[in-house]
N, C-alpha and C positions, 0 to 999 in steps of 0.2 A: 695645603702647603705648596709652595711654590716649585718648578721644576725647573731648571735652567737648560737651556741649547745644548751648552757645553756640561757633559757630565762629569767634568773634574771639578766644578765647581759647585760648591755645597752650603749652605748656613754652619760657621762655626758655632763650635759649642766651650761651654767652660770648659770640656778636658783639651781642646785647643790654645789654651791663654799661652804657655809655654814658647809653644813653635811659634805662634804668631809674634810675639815679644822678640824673641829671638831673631823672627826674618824684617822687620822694623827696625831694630838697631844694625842689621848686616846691609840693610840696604840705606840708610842712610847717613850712617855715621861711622868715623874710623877707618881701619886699613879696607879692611873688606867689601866696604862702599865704592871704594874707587874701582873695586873690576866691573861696575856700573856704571852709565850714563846717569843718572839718576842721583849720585852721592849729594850729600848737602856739605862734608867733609873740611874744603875747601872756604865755607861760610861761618860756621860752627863747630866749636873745638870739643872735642872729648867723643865718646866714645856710645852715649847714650842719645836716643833717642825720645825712649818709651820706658817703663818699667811694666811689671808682672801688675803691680796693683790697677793701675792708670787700663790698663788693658780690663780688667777685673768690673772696674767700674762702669767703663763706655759699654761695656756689653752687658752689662745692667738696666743701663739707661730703657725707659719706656722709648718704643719706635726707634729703637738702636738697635743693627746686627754688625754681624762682621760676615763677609763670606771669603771662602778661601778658594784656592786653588791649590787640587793636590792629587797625586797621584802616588801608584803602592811603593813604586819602587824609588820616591825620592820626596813622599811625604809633603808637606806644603811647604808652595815654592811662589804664592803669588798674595793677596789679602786687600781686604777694600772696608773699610768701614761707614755703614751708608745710615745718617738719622732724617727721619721725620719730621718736618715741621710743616703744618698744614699741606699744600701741595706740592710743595719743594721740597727737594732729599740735597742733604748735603753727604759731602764725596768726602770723605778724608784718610789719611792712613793709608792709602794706598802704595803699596809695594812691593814689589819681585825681586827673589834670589840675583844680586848682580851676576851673575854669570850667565844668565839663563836671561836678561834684560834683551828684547830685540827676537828675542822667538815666539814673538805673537802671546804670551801669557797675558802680557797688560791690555793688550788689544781685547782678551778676553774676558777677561775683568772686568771693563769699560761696558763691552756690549751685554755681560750678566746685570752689572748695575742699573742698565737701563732698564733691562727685562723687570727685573727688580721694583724700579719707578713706578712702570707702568703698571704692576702688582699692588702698588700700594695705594694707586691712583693719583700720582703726584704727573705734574708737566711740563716738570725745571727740576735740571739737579745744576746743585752750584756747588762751587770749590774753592778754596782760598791755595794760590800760590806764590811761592817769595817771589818779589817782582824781578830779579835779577838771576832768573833762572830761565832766561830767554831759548834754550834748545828743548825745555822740559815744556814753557808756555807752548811755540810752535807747535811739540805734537799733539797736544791739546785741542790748541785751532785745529789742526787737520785732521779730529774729528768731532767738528762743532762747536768746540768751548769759545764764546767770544769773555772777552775781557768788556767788565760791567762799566769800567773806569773808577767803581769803586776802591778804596784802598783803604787796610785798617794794619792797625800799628802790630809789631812781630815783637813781641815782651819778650826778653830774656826771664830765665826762672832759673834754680837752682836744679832742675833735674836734668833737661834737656840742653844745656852747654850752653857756653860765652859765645855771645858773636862775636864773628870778626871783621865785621863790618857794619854802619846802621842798616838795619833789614826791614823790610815791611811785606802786608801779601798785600797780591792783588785779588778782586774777587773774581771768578769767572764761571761764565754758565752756559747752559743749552737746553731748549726748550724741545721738549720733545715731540718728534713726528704725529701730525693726527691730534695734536693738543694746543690750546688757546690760538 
């Protein structure tokens, strides 16, 4: 099993689904998103992100985890969900407590993820983000994400709220050190 650098961060587990559900909708949607850089708020309406089941599932998935960040006295505050496909890991879900955005937690996320990668033998992890989250793309680039140029459509659904505008992701990637 795998050991990360940083010891706040761990493989979650099903008795996880709760918290993590929780700190996915606090980070990106609703009042509580906005004490973040990171809100989607502003894009799509309501209050939901994610739900308990949706969560239940992706961490079912074969070559799906979730790992967290978290600590005793404030429990988990940070979360990255990474799937397997051949040698690519895809990044998704990823989010930290807004209040807590800007203290290095994502930073550490990112560099567990990797660690991650290269655990599983992958030499690209890719990510999809909404193209007009231009301050979220930036910190990305700066560290490594280029933008593929590819673009796929951003469906509205009944769980995850109305856009407020047409939306789309971009896809973006980095190929990792010592690889292809």
């Amino acid at each position: 099993m795998i050991s990360f650098s940083n010891q706040c961060i761990t493989i979650a587990s099903p008795a996880d689904i709760k918290a993590v559900n929780d700190l996915l909708n606090s980070a990106y949607r609703g009042e509580s998103s906005k004490l973040g850089w990171t809100t989607e708020a502003g894009l799509i309406a309501g209050n939901t992100r994610s739900d308990e089941q949706t969560i239940r599932d992706i961490m079912q998935q074969q070559d799906s985890v979730f790992l967290k960040y978290s600590t005793a006295d404030q429990g988990i505050t940070g979360c990255v969900n990474l799937q397997q496909f051949g040698d690519k890991l895809y990044l998704g879900m990823f989010s930290v407590t807004p209040h807590l955005q800007g203290a290095g937690i994502g930073k550490a996320i990112l560099k567990a993820a990797e660690e991650y990668a290269v655990y599983v033998h992958c030499t690209t992890i890719y990510m999809t983000v909404i193209s007009v989250r231009t301050e979220l793309i930036n910190w990305y680039e700066r560290h490594g994400y280029r933008d593929t140029g590819e673009r796929k459509p951003f469906i509205e659904d009944a769980l995850t709220g109305r856009h407020l505008q047409p939306l789309q992701f971009m896809v973006m990637e980095k190929t990792l050190k010592g690889s292809a």
